[in-house]
C-alpha positions in Angstrom: 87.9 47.8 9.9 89.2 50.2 12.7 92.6 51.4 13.4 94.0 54.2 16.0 94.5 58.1 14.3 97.7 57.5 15.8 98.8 54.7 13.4 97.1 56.4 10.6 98.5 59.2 10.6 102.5 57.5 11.7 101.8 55.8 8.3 100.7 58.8 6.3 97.3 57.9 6.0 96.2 56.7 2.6 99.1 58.7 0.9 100.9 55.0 -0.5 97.8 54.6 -2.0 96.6 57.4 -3.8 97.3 55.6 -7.4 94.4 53.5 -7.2 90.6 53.9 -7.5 89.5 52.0 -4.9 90.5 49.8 -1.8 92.8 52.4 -0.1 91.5 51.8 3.7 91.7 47.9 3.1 95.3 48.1 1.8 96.0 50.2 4.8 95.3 47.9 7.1 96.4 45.2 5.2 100.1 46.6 5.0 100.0 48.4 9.1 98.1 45.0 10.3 99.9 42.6 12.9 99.6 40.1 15.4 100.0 42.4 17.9 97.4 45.5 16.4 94.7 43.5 15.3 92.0 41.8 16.4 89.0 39.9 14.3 85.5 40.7 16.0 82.4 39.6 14.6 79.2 41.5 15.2 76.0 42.6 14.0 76.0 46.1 15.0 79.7 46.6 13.5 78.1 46.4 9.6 78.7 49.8 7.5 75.7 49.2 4.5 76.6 50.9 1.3 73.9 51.4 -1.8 74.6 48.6 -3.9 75.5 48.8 -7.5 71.7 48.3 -9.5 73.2 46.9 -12.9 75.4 44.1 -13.3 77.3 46.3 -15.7 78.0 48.5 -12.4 78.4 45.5 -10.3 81.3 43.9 -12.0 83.4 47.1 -12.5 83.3 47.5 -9.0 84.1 44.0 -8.6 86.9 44.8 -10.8 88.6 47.2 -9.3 88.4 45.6 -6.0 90.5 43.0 -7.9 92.6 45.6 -8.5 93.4 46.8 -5.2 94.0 43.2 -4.2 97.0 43.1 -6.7 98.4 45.7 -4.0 98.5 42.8 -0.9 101.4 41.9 0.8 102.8 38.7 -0.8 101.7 36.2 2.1 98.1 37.3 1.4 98.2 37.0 -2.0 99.2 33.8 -1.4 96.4 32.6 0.8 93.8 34.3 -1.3 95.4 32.4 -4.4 95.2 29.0 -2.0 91.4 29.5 -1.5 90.3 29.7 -5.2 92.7 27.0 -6.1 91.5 24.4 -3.8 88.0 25.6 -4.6 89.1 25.3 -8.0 90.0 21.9 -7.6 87.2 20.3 -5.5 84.6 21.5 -8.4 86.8 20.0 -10.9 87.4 16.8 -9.2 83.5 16.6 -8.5 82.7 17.2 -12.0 85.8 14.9 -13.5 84.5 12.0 -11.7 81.0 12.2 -12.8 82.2 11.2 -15.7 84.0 8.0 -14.2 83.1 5.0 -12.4 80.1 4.4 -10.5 82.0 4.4 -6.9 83.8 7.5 -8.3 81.0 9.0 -8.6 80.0 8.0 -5.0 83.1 9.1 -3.4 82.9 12.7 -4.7 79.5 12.5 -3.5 80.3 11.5 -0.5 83.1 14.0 0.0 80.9 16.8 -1.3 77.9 16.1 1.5 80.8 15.7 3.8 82.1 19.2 3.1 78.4 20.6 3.1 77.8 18.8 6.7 81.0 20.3 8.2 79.8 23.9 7.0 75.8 23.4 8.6 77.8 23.4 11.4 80.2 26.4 10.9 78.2 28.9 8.7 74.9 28.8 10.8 76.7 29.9 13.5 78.6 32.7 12.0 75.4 33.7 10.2 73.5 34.1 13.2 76.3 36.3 14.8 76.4 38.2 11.8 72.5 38.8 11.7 71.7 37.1 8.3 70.4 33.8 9.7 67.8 33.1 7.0 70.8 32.6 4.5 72.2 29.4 6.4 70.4 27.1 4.1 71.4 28.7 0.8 75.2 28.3 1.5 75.6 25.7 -0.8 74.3 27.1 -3.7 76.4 30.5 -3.0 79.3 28.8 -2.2 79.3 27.6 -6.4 77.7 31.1 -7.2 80.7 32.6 -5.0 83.0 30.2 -7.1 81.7 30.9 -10.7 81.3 34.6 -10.0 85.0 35.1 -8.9 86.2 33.0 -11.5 84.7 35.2 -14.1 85.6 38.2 -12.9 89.0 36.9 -12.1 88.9 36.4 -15.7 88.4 39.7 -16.8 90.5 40.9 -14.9 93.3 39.5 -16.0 91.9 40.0 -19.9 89.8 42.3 -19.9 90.0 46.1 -19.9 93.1 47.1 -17.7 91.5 50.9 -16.4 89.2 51.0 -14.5 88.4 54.2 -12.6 85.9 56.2 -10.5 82.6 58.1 -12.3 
């Protein structure tokens, strides 16, 4: 994420956001963000590592608050980031609700789930290279479930779990 001092500061930098423990710079540009101040650019050498968490414990409150932050989105984003888990949602659930049916139902969600794995060999390779992480374009199918599972079990605890979470 980038964004012109200018538009940072006409905006009052982070100051609409100060209540939260975390995802102030994405909120930012998720509220200042148009058609006609943004661009999407993809490249290796625009990566910013951070030290990961080294427990799960530590992983999943940060998870947690990043949930948190996301609350905070405008409504239309919300909306599309509700869309994705839904339909992901649903494509497990109709994969797994017709293994226990017929024998062609059983082939057709077979044959839509290779379908949807072929169309993404084609897209995440691609993106993957660009992005520098190459030797992960074989393992998108089992991350895309691990993806699934993971956010909705944190999604989970979000909603139920502890409500505060805050900094060290």
């Amino acid at each position: 994420m980038a964004y012109k001092k200018s538009l940072f500061f006409k905006n009052k930098g982070f100051a609409a956001h100060m209540h939260i423990p975390s995802g102030d710079d994405d909120l930012f540009v998720n509220a200042h963000a148009n058609k006609y101040n943004t661009e999407i650019r993809l490249n290796q050498d625009s990566h910013v590592w951070s030290e990961p968490n080294r427990t799960w414990g530590g992983y999943l409150k940060q998870k947690k608050r990043h949930f948190g932050a996301g609350k905070l989105y405008k409504s239309k984003h919300k909306f599309i980031l509700s869309l994705q888990i839904i339909f992901q949602f649903l494509f497990y659930g109709f994969f797994v609700g017709c293994m226990f049916l017929s024998r062609e139902a059983q082939y057709a969600a077979g044959g839509i789930l290779l379908l949807s794995i072929m169309i993404r060999c084609f897209v995440y390779p691609k993106l993957l290279k660009r992005l520098n992480y190459s030797d992960l374009r074989w393992w998108f199918p089992i991350l895309d479930i691990l993806l699934f599972l993971f956010l909705s079990l944190n999604g989970f605890l979000a909603m139920f779990g502890k409500k505060k979470v805050s900094w060290k």
